[in-house]
C-alpha positions in Angstrom: -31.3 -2.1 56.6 -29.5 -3.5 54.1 -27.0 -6.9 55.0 -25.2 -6.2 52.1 -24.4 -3.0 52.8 -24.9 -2.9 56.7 -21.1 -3.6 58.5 -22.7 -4.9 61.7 -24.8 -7.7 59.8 -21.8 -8.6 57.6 -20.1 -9.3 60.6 -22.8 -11.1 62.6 -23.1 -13.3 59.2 -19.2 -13.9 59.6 -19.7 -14.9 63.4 -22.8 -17.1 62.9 -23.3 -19.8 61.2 -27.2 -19.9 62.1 -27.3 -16.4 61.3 -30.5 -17.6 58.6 -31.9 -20.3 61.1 -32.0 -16.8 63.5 -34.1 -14.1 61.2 -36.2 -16.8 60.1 -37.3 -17.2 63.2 -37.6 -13.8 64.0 -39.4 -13.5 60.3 -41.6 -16.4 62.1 -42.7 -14.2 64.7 -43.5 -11.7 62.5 -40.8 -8.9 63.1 -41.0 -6.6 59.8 -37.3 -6.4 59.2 -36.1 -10.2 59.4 -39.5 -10.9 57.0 -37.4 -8.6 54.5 -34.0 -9.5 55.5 -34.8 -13.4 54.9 -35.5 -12.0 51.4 -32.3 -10.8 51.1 -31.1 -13.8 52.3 -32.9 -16.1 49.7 -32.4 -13.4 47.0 -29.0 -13.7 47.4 -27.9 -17.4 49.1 -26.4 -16.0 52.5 -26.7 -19.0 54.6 -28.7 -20.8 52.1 -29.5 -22.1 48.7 -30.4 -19.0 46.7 -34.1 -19.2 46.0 -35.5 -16.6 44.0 -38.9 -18.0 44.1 -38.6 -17.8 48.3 -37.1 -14.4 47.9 -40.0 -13.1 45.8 -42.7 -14.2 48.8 -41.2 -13.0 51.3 -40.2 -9.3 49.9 -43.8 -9.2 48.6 -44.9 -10.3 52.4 -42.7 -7.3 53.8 -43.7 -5.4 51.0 -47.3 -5.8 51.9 -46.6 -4.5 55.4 -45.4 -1.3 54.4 -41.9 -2.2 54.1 -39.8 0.4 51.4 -36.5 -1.9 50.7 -38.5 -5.1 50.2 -40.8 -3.1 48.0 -37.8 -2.3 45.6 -36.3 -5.6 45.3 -39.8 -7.1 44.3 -39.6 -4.0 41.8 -36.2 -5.6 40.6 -37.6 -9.1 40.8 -40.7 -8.5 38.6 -38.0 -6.4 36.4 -35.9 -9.3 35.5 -38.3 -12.2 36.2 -36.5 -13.7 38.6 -38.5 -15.6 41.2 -41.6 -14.5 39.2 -42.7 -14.1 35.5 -41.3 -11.0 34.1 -43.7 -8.2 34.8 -42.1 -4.4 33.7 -45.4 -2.7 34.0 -45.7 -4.3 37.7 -41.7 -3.5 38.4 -42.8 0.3 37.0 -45.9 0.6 39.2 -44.1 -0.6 42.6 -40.7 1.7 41.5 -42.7 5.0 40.6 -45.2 4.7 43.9 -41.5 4.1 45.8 -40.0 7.3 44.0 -42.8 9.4 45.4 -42.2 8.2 48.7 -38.7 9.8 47.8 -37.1 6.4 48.6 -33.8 7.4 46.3 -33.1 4.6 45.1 -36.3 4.2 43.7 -36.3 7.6 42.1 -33.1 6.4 40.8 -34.6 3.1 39.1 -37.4 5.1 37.8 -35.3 7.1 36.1 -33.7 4.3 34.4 -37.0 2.6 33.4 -37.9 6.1 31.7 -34.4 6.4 29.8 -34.8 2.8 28.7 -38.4 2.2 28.2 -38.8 -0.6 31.0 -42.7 -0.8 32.1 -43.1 2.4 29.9 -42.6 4.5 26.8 -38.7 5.9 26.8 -39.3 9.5 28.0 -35.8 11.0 27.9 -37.5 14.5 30.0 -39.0 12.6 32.8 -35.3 10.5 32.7 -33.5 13.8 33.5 -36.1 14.9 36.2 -35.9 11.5 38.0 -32.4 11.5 38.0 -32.0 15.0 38.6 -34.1 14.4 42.1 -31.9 11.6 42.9 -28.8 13.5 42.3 -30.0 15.9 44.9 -30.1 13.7 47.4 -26.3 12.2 46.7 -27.1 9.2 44.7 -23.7 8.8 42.6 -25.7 6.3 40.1 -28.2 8.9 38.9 -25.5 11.4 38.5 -23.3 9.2 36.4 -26.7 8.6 34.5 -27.8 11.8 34.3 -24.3 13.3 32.6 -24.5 10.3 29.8 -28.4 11.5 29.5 -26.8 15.4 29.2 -24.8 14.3 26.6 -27.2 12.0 24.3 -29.8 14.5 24.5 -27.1 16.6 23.3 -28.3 20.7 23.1 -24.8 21.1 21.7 -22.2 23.3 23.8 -24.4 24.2 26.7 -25.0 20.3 27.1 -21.2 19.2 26.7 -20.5 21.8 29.1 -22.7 20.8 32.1 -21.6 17.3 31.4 -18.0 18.1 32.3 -18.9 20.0 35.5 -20.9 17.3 36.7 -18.3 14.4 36.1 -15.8 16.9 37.4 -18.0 16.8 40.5 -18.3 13.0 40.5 -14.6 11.9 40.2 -13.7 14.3 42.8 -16.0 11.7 44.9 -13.5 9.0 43.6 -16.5 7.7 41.6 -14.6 5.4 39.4 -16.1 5.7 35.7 -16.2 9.3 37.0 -13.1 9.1 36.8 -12.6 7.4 33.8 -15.0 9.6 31.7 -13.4 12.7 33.1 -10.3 11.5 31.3 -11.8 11.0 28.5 -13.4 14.4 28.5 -9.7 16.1 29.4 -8.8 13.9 26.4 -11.0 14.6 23.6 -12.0 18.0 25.0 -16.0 17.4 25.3 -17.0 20.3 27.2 -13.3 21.5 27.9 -10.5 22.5 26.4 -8.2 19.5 25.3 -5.8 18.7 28.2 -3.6 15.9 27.3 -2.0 16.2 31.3 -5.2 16.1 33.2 -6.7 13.4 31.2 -3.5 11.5 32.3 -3.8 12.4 35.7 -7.4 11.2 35.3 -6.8 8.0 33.5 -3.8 7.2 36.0 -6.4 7.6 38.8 -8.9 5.4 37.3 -6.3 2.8 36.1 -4.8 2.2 39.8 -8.2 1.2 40.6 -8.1 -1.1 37.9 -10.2 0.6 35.2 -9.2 -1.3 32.0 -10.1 1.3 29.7 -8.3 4.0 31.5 -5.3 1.4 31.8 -5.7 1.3 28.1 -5.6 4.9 27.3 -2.9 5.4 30.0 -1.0 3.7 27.8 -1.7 6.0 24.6 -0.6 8.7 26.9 2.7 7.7 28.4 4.1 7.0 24.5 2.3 10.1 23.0 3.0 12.4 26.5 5.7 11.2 28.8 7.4 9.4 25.5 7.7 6.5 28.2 7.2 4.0 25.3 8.9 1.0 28.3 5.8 1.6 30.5 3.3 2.4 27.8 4.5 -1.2 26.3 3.8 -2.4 30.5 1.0 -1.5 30.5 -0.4 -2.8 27.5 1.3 -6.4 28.0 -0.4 -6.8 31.4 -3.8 -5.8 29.5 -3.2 -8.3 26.7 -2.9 -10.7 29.5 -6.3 -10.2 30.4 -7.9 -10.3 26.8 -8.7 -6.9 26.0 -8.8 -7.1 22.3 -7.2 -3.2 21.8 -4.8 -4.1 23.8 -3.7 -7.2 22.1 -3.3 -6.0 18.9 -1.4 -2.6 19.9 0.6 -5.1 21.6 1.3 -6.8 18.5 2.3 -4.0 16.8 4.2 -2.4 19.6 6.3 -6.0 19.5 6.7 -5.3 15.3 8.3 -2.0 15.4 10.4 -2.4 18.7 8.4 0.3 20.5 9.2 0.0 24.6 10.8 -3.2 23.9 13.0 -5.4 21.0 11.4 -6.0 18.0 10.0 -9.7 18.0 8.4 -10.4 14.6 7.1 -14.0 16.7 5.5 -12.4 19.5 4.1 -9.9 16.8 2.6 -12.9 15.3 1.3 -14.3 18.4 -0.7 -10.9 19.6 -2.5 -10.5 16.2 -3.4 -14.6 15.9 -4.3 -13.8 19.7 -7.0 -11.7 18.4 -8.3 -13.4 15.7 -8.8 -16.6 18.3 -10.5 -14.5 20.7 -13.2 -13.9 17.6 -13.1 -10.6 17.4 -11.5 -10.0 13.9 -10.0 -6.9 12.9 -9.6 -6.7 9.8 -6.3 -4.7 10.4 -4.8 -7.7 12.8 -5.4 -9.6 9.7 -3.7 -8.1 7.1 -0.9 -7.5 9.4 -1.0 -11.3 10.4 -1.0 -12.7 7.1 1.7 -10.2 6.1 3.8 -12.0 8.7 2.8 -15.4 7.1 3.9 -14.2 3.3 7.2 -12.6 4.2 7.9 -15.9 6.4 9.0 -13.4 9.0 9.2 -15.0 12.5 6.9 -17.7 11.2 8.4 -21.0 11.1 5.5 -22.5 8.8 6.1 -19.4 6.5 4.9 -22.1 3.2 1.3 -22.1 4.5 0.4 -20.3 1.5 -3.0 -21.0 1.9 -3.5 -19.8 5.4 -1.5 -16.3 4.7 -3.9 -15.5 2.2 -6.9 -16.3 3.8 -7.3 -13.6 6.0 -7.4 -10.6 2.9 -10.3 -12.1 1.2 -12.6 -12.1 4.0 -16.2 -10.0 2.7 -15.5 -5.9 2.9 -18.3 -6.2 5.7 -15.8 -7.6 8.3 -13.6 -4.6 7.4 -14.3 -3.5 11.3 -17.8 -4.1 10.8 -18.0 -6.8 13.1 -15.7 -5.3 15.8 -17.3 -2.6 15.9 -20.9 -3.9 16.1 -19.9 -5.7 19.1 -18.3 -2.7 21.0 -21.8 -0.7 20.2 -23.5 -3.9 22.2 -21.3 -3.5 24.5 -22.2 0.1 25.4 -26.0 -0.7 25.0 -25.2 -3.1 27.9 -23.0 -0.3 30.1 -25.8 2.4 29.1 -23.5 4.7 27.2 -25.9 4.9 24.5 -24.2 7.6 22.8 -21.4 5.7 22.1 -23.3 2.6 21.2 -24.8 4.9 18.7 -21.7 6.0 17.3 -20.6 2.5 16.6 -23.1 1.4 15.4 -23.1 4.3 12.7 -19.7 3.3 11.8 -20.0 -0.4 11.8 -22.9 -0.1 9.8 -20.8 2.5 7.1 -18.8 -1.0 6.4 -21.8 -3.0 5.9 -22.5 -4.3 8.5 -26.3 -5.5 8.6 -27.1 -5.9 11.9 -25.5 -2.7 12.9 -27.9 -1.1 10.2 -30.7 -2.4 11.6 -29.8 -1.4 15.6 -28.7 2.5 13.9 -32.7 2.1 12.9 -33.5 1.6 16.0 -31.6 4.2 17.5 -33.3 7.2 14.7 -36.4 5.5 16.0 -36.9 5.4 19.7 -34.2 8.4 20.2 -31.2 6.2 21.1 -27.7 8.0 21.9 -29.3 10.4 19.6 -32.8 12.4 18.2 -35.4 10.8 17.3 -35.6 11.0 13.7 -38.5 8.4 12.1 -37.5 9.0 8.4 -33.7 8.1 8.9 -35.5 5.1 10.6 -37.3 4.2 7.8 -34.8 4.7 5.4 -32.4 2.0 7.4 -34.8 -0.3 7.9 -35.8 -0.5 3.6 -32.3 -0.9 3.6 -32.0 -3.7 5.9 -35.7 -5.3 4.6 -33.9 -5.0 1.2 -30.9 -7.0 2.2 -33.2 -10.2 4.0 -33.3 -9.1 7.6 -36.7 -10.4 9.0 -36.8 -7.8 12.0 -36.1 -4.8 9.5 -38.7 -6.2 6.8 -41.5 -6.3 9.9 -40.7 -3.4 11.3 -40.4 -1.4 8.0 -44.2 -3.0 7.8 -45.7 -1.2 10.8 -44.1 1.9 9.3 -46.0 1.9 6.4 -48.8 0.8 8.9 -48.8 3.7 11.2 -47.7 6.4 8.6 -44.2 6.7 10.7 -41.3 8.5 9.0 -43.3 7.7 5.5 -46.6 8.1 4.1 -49.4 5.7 5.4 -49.9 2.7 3.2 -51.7 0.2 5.2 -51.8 -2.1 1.5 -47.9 -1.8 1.3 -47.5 -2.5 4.6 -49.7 -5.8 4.6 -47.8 -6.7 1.6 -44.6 -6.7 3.4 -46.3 -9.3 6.4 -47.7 -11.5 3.8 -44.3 -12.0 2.5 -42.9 -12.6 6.2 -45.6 -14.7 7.1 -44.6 -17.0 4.5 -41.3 -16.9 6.1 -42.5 -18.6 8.9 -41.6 -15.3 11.2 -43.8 -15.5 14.5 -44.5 -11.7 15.0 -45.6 -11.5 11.1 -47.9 -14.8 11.9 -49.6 -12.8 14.7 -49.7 -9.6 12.7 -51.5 -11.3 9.7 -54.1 -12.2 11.8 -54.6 -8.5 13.3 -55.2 -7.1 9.8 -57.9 -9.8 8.9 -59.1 -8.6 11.7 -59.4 -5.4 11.6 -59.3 -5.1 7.9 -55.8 -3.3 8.1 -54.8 -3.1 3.8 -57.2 -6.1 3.3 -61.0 -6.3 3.8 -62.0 -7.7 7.0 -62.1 -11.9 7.4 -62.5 -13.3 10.8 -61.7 -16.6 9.7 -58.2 -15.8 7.9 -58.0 -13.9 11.3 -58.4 -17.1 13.6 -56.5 -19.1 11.3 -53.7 -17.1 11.3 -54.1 -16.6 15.1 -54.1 -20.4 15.7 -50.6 -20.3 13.7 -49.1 -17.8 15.6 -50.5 -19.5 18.7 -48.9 -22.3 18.0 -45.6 -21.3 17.7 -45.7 -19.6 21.3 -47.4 -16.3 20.2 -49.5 -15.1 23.6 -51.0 -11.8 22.2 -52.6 -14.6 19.5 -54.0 -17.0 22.3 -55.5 -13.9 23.7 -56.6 -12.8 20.2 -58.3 -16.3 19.8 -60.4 -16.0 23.1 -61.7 -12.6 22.1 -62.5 -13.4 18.9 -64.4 -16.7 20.0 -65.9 -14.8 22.5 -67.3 -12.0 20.4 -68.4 -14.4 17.8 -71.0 -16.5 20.5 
């Protein structure tokens, strides 16, 4: 019983102002589900301050007794540290003995904590079986999950192919990204033939729900399709309105050639300045804006020389770069890795560093795409070459474990020196593990505990631990 979910306790809630004075009694007298739904209740503030710390007690009390739901959300809790310190290998444990319970949900968290390394190593097969079981039993999240996992692992065709059935499947359950994607499919043709009519049949579903990207790509279509540039040029106003950075700039040039509406060289200038304020610069909204400055063209301060040129000799690595980068975190944080991957590939083609260093990652851990160690390694020299701390360490531990390179342990302790001297924590921590253990250097306990105690105190755990043992073994 869930009261977010539940109709009956929404109401009662509605009804009752001592709806929480009630189940804690009833939590009092020990009755199994009020112990959990005063959880839910603390968890989320209904008829209280929100108290995470409250929540966590009394879901672990539930828990205790056998109860599945509170068992989950103390999963979530130890997940994200909320009412507890964080804990993934705890949140992994209480998920994965859920999931064989077949509690769904919890088949469909594991899943995620397998595609995304939480409490374990990423394991993109186990991902795909996890999901796969919850999909079985109806859950819409592992299926949405489990076609973006179809596609990054990416077996070509035969992959693209099952991806589209499935989404197909999904949308026709009104699933609303479903919907979205399924679009997007029609539109690109990923595992279909190209179908510029469907995708805006698809789209137009999505968008009346209030999808902004399908709203946005709706609007590609009705000047491209229906040659409705009027409501493309609707469509894209009222998404301007809300911020959304395409939108804004499409906008502008929409309002600079006089497509669905007058030409209005101001308002042109207003859209691009619009997203240039927002901080997301495009380097094309640029040039176009300080065009608009140098040919004093519905600019009333058209002699602000200085400002019109401005914009042009910004570095070649916020040519996109930037822009980019952030739509790649973007899908990191909506889990369309594959997308995130592409972006990142591009944004890091302009120059972008820390794009670079995330398209390492990705090679590395098999990110929106294979895993591929030497790519890795090659992108992270780059990025080590170019200053980044991160890239320098982790191109270290490379050379370390003989990973997409040839073993060097004297290279890579070379490389932490250097970043010790830097002052970078994780390098101060690592020092001290190859005095240690004589990793490129001979063995020195005492450089080892030195460099421990820096680390240590600089908020390094693994080092305090590090120091105990190493006292310990040494009495």
């Amino acid at each position: 019983m869930d009261p977010e979910n539940t109709s009956s306790w929404n109401s009662f809630l509605n009804n009752d102002e001592n709806a929480f004075e009630l189940i804690k009694k009833l939590s009092e007298e020990g009755y199994l589900d009020a112990q959990y739904l005063l959880g839910c209740y603390y968890d989320k503030g209904i008829g209280t301050e929100g108290n995470k710390e409250k929540a966590f007690e009394t879901y672990e009390a539930a828990a205790k007794r056998g109860h599945n739901e509170a068992q989950y959300r103390l999963g979530l809790l130890y997940e994200l540290g909320e009412g507890v310190d964080k804990n993934e290998l705890e949140a992994f444990k209480l998920i994965e003995q859920l999931a064989e319970q077949e509690y769904v949900d919890a088949q469909y968290q594991l899943g995620y904590y397998y595609d995304n390394g939480i409490g374990t190593d990423v394991d993109k097969e186990k991902a795909f079986e996890t999901y796969g079981t919850a999909v079985e039993k109806g859950h819409n999240g592992a299926q949405y999950n489990l076609i973006n996992l179809l596609y990054e692992m990416g077996d070509g065709v035969n992959n693209e192919r099952k991806a589209f059935r499935l989404i197909k499947e999904l949308a026709g359950q009104e699933h609303l990204n479903a919907q979205y994607l399924l679009g997007y499919y029609y539109d690109k043709g990923i595992g279909t033939e190209v179908n510029k009519e469907k995708a805006f049949e698809t789209y137009g579903a999505a968008a009346e729900e209030g999808h902004i990207e399908a709203q946005y790509n709706l609007s590609l279509l009705y000047e491209l399709i229906n040659k409705d540039e009027k409501k493309a040029f609707k469509l894209l106003n009222k998404l301007a309105k809300n911020e959304y950075l395409d939108a804004q700039f499409l906008l502008g040039y929409y309002y600079y050639k006089g497509i669905g509406t007058r030409i209005n060289k101001d308002w042109a200038f207003g859209c691009y300045e619009m997203v240039i304020e927002n901080r997301n610069r495009s380097i094309n909204s640029q040039y176009n804006l300080s065009l608009l400055y140098r040919l004093g063209k519905g600019v009333r301060l058209a002699n602000d020389l200085e400002r019109a040129l401005y914009w042009p000799n910004e570095q070649a690595e916020n040519k996109y770069g930037i822009t980019l980068y952030k739509l790649a975190q973007y899908y990191i944080k909506t889990n369309l890795k594959y997308k995130a991957f592409e972006y990142y590939k591009e944004s890091a083609e302009y120059g972008n560093l820390n794009a670079q260093f995330n398209l390492a990652t990705c090679h590395f851990f098999g990110i929106g795409t294979e895993v591929n160690k030497e790519k890795a390694f090659v992108l992270y020299k780059m990025v080590a070459e170019r200053g980044h701390n991160e890239g320098q360490y982790n191109l270290g531990l490379l050379y370390e474990l003989g990973e997409g390179v040839e073993k060097d342990e004297e290279k890579s302790f070379k490389i932490i020196k250097k970043l010790d001297k830097k002052g970078y924590l994780d390098a101060q921590y690592r020092l001290g593990y190859y005095y240690e253990k004589g990793i490129g250097t001979e063995i020195d306990k005492e450089k080892a505990l030195e460099q421990y105690k820096i680390a240590a105190e600089n908020g390094s755990v693994k080092a305090i631990k590090n120091i105990d043992d190493l006292i310990s073994n040494n009495d």
